[in-house]
C-alpha positions as CSV (number, residue, x, y, z in Angstrom):
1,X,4.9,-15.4,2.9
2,X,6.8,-12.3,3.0
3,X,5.8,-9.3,4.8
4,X,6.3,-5.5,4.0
5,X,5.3,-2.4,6.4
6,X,3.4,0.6,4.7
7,X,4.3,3.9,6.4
8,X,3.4,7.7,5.4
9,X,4.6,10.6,7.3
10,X,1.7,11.6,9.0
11,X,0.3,13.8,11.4
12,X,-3.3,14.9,13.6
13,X,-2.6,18.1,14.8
14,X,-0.5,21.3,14.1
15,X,1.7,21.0,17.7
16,X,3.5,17.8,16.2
17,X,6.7,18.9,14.5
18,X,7.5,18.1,10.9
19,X,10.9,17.3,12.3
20,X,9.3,14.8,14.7
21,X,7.3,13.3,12.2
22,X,9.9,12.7,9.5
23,X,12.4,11.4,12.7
24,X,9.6,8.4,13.7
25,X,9.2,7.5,9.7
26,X,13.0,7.3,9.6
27,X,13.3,5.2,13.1
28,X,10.5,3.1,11.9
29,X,12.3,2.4,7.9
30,X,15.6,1.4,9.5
31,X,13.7,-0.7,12.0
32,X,12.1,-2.5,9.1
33,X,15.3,-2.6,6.7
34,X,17.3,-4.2,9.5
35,X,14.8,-6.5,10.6
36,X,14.2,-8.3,7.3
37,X,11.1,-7.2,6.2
38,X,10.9,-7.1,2.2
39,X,9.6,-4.1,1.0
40,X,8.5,-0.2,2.3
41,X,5.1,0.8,0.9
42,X,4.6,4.8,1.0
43,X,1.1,6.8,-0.4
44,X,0.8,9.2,-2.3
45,X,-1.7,12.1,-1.2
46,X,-2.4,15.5,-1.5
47,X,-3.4,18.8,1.0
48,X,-4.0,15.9,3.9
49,X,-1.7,16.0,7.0
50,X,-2.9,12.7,8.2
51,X,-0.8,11.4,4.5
52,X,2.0,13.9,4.2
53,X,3.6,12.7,1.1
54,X,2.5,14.9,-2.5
55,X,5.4,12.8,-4.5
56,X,6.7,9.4,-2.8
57,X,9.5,9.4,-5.1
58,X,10.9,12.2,-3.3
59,X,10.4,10.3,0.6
60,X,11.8,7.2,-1.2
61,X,14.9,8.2,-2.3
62,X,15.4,10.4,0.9
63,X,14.9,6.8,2.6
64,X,17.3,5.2,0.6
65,X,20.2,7.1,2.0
66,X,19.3,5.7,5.7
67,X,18.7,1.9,4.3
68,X,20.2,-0.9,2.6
69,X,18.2,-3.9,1.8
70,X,14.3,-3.4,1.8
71,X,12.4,-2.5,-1.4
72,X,11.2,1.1,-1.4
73,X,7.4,1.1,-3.3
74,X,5.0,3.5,-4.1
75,X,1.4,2.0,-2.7
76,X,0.0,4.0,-4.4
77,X,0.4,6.3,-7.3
78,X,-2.8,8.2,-8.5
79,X,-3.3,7.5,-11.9
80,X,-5.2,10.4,-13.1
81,X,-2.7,13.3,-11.0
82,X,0.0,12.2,-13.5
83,X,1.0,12.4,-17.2
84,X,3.0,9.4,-18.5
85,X,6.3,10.9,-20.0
86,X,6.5,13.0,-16.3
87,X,5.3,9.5,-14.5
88,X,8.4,7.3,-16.6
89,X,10.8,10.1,-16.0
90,X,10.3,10.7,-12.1
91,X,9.3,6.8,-11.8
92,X,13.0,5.8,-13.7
93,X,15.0,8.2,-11.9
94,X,13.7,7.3,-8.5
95,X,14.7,3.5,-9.3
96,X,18.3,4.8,-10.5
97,X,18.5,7.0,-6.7
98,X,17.5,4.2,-5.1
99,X,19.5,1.9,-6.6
100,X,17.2,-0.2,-8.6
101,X,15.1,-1.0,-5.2
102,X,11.4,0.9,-6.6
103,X,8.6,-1.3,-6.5
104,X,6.1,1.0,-8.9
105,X,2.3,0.9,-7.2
106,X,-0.1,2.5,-9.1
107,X,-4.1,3.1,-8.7
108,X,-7.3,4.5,-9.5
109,X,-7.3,6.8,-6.4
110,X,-9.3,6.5,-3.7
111,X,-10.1,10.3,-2.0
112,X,-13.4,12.3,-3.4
113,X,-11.5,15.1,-1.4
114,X,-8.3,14.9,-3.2
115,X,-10.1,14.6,-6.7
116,X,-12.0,18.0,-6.1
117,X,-9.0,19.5,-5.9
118,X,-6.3,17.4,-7.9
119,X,-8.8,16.2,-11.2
120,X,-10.9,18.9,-11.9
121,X,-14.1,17.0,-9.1
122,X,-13.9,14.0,-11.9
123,X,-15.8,11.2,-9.7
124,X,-13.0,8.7,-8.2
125,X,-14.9,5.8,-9.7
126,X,-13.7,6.6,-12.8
127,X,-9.5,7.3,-12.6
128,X,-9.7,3.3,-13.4
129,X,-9.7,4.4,-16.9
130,X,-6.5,6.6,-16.5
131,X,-5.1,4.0,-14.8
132,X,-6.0,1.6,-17.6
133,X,-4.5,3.9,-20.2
134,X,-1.3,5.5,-18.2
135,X,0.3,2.1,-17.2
136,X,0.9,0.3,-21.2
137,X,2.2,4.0,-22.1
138,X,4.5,4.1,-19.1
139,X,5.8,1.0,-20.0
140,X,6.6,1.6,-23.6
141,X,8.1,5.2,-22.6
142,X,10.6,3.1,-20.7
143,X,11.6,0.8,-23.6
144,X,12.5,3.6,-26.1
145,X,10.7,6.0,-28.5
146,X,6.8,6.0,-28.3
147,X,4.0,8.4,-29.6
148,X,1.1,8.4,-27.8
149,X,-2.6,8.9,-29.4
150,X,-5.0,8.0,-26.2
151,X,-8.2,9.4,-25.0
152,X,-6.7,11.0,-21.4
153,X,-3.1,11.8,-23.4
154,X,-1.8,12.6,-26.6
155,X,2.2,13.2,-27.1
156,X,4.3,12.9,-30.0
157,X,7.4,10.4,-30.2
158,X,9.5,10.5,-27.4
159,X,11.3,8.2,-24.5
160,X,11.7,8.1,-20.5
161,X,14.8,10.2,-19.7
162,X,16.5,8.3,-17.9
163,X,15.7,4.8,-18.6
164,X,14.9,2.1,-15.1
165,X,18.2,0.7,-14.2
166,X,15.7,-2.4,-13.4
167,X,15.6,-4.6,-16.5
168,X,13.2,-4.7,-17.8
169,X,11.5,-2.1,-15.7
170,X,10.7,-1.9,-12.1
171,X,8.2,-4.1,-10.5
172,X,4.8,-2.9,-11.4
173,X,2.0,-3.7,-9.0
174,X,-2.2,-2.4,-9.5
175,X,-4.1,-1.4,-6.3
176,X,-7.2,-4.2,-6.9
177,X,-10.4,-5.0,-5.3
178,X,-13.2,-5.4,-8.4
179,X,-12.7,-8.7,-10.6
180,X,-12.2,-6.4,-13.9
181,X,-8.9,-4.8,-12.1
182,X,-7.9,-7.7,-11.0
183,X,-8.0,-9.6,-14.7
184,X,-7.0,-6.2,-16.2
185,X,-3.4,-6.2,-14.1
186,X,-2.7,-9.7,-14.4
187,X,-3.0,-9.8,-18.1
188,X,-0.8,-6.6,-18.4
189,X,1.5,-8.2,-16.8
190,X,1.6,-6.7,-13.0
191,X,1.4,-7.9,-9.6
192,X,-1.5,-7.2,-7.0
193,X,-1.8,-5.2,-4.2
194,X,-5.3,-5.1,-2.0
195,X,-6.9,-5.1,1.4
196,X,-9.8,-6.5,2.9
197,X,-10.4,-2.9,4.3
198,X,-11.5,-3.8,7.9
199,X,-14.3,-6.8,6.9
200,X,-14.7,-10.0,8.3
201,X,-11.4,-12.5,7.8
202,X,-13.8,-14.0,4.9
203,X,-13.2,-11.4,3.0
204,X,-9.9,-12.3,2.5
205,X,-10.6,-15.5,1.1
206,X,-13.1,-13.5,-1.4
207,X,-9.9,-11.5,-2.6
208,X,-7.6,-14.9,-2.5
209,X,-10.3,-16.5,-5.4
210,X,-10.6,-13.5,-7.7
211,X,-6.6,-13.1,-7.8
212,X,-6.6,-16.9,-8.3
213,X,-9.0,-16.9,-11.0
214,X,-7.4,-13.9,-12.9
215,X,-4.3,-16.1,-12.8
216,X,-5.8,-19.3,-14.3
217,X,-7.5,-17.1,-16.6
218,X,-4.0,-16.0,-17.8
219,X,-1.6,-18.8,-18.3
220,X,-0.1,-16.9,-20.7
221,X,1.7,-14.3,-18.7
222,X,4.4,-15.6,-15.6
223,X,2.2,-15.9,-12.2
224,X,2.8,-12.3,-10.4
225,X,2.3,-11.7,-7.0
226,X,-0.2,-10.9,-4.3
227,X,-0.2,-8.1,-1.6
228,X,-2.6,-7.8,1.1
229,X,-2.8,-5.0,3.5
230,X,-4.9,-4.3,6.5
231,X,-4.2,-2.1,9.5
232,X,-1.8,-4.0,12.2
233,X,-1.1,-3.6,15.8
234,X,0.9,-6.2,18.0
235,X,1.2,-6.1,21.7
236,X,2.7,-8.1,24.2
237,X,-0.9,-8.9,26.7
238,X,-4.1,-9.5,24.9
239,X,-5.5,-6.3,27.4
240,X,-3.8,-3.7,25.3
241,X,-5.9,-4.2,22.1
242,X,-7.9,-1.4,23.2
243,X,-5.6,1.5,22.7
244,X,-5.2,0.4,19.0
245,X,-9.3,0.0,17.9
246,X,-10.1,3.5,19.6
247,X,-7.2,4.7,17.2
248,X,-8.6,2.9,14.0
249,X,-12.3,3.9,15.2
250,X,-11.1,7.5,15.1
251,X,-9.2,7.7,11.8
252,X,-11.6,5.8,10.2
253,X,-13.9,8.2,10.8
254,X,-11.7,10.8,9.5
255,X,-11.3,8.0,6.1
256,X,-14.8,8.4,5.6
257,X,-15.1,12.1,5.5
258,X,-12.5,12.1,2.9
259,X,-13.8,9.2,0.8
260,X,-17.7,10.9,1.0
261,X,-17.1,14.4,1.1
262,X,-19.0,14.4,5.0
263,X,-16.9,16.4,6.5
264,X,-14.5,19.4,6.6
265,X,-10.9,20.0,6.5
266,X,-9.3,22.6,8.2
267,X,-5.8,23.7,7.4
268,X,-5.0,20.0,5.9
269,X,-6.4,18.2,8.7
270,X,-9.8,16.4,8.1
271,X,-12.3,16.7,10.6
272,X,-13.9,13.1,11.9
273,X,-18.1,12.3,10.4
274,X,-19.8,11.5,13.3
275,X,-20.5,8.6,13.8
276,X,-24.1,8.1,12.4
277,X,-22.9,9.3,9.4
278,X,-19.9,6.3,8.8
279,X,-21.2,3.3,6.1
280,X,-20.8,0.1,7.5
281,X,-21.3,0.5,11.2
282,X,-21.1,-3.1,12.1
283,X,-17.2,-2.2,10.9
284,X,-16.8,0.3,13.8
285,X,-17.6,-2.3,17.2
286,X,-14.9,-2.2,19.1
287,X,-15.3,-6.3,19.3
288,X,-15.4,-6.5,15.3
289,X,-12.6,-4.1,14.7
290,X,-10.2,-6.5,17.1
291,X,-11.6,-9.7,15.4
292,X,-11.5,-8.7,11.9
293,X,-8.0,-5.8,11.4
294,X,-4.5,-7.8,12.7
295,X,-4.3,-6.7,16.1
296,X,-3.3,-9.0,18.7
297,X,-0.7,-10.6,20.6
298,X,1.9,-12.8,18.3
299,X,0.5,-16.2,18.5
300,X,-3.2,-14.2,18.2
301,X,-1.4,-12.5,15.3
302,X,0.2,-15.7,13.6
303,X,-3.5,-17.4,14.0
304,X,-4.6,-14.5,11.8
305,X,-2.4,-14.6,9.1
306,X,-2.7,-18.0,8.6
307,X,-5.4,-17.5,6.5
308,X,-3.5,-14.7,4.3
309,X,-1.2,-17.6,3.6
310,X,-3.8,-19.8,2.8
311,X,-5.6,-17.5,0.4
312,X,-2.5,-17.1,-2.0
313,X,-1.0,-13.8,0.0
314,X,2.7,-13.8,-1.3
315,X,3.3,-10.5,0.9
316,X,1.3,-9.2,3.6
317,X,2.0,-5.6,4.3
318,X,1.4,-3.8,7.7
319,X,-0.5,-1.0,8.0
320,X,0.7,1.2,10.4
321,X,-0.5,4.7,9.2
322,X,-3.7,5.6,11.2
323,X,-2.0,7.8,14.1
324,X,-0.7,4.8,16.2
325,X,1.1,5.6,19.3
326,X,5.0,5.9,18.1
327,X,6.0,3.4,20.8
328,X,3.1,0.9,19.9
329,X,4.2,1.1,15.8
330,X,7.7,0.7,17.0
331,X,6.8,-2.6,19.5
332,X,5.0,-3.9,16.4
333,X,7.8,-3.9,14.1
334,X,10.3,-5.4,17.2
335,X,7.3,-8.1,17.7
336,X,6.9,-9.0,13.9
337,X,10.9,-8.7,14.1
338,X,11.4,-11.4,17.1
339,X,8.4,-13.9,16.5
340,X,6.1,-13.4,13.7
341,X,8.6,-12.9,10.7
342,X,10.4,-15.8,12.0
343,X,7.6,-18.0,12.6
344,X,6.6,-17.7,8.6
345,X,10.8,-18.0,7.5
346,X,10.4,-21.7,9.2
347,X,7.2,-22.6,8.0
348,X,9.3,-21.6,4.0
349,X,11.8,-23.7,4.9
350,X,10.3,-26.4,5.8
351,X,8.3,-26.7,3.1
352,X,11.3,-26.2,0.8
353,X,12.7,-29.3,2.3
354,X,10.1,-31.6,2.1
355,X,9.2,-30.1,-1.7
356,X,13.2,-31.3,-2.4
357,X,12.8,-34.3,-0.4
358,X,9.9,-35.7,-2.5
């Protein structure tokens, strides 16, 4: 199992500096690029402060002058914000700035907020059908001369200017939660990416079986791979785990506001639903939140992601965008860094070994 960190430039009130903000996402990429993680997951989101990043091309390339190894990936595109000949032109010439590092993320979108504003109030349920629809056209627009005749687009023949400098194309991975998403991808030929959200560890086994049975139900295409992410926080003494579920408490009530339209937003920055208003409530105890997201110590954390690794995960990705303390993202990268990524790079080649050895 590899790991990847998602991080978004991000901010929760109007006294914190762009400058500042953009400086921690920069400490925290060169962290990751030097410490071996694989790839860099960054959002895309619109009129939100709390997700400061309206093209991730542009924060990805930026990035790629101040690294050298890790994969730079959009997690995730919004399907229905884009056209396809502007999507395989931006998407193309961020993989030739970066030089050939883009992982391409794409989704249905997830924010009832954003789609008010960005897709005319189109209900977010249904951007799966852009998504559907955008990713084969992207795909031919990057092989060569295509004419397009869908129901969300209609173009006559033309090509991606410039072409990927990936052959064939850049990694493509679909944001998947629902069965039909998950068979859809595999059998077009992309990878997953998906989270758990913050239920129980069994949920994560849930996920494991539907990726597993798209696969077996598509023998036809080469396996792809299978992201996971879920909100992390790693401390040295099992004590501190209270300073990181009070912040996931409080941005997830801000989550839901945007996802249900419960709250407002003021200047970019969403207010949080009270708390009799957030689904799910059993989600929100303090006891549940520490059980079920990865916080912990690193053994408590290595415990955890033992069953990521059992459910198929090929990648788990941190999430560390919910307003964590700079100094406690930073101690989880340098913790993942000394032990955890380690730990997991053993376990590989071991396994390797006794795979040769039989």
């Amino acid at each position: 199992m590899k790991f990847s960190v998602s991080l978004t430039m991000e901010r929760f009130s109007p006294d914190v500096p762009m400058a500042k903000v953009q400086d921690d996402l920069l400490q925290l990429a060169q962290m990751a690029d030097e410490g071996g993680f694989e790839t860099l997951w960054t959002a895309e989101h619109h009129t939100l402060e709390c997700t400061i990043s309206p093209n991730p091309f542009q924060t990805l390339v930026w990035l790629a002058q101040h690294t050298k190894n890790i994969r730079l990936g959009t997690s995730t595109l919004v399907a229905p914000y884009w056209s396809p000949i502007r999507l395989a032109g931006e998407a193309a010439l961020c993989d030739h700035l970066t030089g050939g590092r883009l992982e391409f993320g794409i989704a249905r979108g997830s924010y009832q907020y954003e789609f008010d504003r960005m897709a005319g109030g189109m209900p977010q349920q249904e951007g799966v059908a852009y998504l559907k629809e955008i990713v084969p056209a992207v795909k031919k627009l990057w092989t060569g001369d295509y004419a397009h005749d869908g129901h969300y687009w209609k173009f006559p023949v033309t090509a991606a200017v410039p072409k990927p400098l990936q052959n064939p194309h850049p990694p493509i991975w679909v944001a998947a939660r629902d069965p039909g998403t998950f068979d859809w991808a595999i059998a077009n030929g992309a990878n997953i990416m998906s989270t758990p959200l913050s239920m129980p560890a069994a949920e994560i086994k849930v996920l494991g079986d539907k990726f597993a049975k798209a696969v077996a139900d598509h023998p036809e295409v080469p396996k792809p791979r299978f992201m996971m992410q879920r909100r992390t926080c790693v401390y040295d003494k099992p004590e501190d785990w209270k300073i990181a579920v009070q912040h996931s408490i409080d941005y997830g009530r801000a989550f839901e506001n945007l996802m249900q339209n419960l709250g407002g937003v003021k200047n970019g920055f969403p207010e949080a639903v009270p708390f009799e208003a957030v689904k799910g409530k059993e989600n929100y105890n303090p006891e549940n939140i520490r059980k079920n997201l990865l916080f912990g110590t690193p053994d408590e954390v290595i415990e955890k992601l033992l069953d990521y690794e059992a459910a198929g995960v090929d990648q788990y990705c941190l999430g560390l965008t919910f307003n964590l303390p700079f100094e406690l993202r930073k101690r989880t990268l340098e913790l993942f860094i000394q032990h955890i990524i380690p730990f997991f790079a053993a376990r590989e080649k071991k396994r390797q070994t006794e795979n040769a050895g039989a």
